[in-house]
matplotlib code that plots the C-alpha trace (Angstrom):
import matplotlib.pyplot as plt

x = [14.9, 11.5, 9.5, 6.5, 4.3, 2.4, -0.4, -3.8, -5.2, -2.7, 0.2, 0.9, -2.2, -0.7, 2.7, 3.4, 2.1, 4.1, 7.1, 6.4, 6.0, 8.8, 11.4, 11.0, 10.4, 14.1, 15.2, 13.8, 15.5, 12.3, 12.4, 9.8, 8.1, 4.9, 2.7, 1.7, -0.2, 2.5, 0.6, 3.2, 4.5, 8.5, 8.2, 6.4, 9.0, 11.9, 10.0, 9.3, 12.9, 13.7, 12.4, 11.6, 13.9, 12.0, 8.7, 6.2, 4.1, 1.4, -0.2, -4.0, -5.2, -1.1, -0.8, -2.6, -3.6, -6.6, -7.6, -6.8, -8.7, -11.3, -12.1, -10.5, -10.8, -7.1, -6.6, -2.6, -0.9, 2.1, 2.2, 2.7, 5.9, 7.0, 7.2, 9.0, 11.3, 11.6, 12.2, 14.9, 16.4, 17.2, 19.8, 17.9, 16.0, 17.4, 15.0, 15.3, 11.8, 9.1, 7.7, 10.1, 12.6, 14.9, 16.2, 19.9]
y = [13.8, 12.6, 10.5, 8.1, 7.7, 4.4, 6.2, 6.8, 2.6, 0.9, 0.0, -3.6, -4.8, -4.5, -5.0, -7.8, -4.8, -1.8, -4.0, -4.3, -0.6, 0.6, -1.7, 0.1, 3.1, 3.0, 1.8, 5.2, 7.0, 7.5, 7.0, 4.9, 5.4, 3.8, 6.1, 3.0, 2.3, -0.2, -3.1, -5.6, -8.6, -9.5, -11.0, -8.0, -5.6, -8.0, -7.8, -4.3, -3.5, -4.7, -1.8, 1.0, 3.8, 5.4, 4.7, 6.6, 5.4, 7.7, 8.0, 8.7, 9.7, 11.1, 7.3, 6.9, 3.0, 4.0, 5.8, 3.2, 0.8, 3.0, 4.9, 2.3, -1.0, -1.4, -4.6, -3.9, -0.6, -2.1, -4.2, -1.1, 0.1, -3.6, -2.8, 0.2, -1.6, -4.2, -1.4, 0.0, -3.0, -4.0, -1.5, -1.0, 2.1, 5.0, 7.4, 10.9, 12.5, 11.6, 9.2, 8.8, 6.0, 6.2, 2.9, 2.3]
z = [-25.1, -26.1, -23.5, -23.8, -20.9, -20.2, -18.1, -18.1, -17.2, -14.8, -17.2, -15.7, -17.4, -20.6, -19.8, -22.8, -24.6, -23.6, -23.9, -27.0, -27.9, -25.5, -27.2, -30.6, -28.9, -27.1, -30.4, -32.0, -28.9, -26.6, -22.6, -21.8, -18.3, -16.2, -13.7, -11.9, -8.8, -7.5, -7.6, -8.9, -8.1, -8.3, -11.1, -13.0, -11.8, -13.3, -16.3, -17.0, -16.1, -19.0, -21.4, -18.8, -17.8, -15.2, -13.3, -10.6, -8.1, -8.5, -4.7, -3.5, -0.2, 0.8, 1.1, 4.1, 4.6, 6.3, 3.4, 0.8, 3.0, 3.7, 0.0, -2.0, -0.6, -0.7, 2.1, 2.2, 1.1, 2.4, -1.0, -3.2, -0.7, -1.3, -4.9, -4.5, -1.8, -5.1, -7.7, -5.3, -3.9, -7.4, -8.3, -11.4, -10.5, -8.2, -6.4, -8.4, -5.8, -3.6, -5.8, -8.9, -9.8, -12.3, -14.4, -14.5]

ax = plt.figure().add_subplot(projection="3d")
ax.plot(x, y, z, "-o")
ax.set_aspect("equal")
plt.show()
């Protein structure tokens, strides 16, 4: 089964975008999937379920919150588990690893 990535910038910030792309790419048979730092709101995760089958939270620092304060001004890690919580919670993505959810 072929794949195509979103990866690379942060994938949310051209969701619209990769919507686009990923519906005629599942049309063509491709699994669309976003390497994403986990920065999403409720409402983005509703959206992007719609076209993705499978997404990562790609972690820096082993997820420390000092380290994402600290190194990369992050003021709340807890935000990116509440995305993952979201991801989960919505029956829509199952966790396959560590980091990896799975759509449908």
């Amino acid at each position: 089964m072929w794949r195509h990535s979103y990866t690379y910038n942060e994938p949310t910030i051209f969701s619209e975008f990769a919507r686009d792309v990923g519906v005629l790419a599942r049309r063509e048979g491709l699994i669309n999937i976003f390497v994403t730092n986990g920065f999403e709101t409720r409402e983005s995760v509703g959206f992007i379920s719609g076209f993705l089958d499978a997404a990562t939270v790609d972690f820096k620092g082993n997820a420390s919150k000092e380290f994402y304060r600290k190194v990369m001004s992050v003021f709340d890690v807890d935000l990116i588990y509440d995305t993952i919580a979201e991801m989960l919670a919505g029956g829509e993505y199952t966790l396959r690893s560590p980091t990896w959810w799975c759509h449908g």
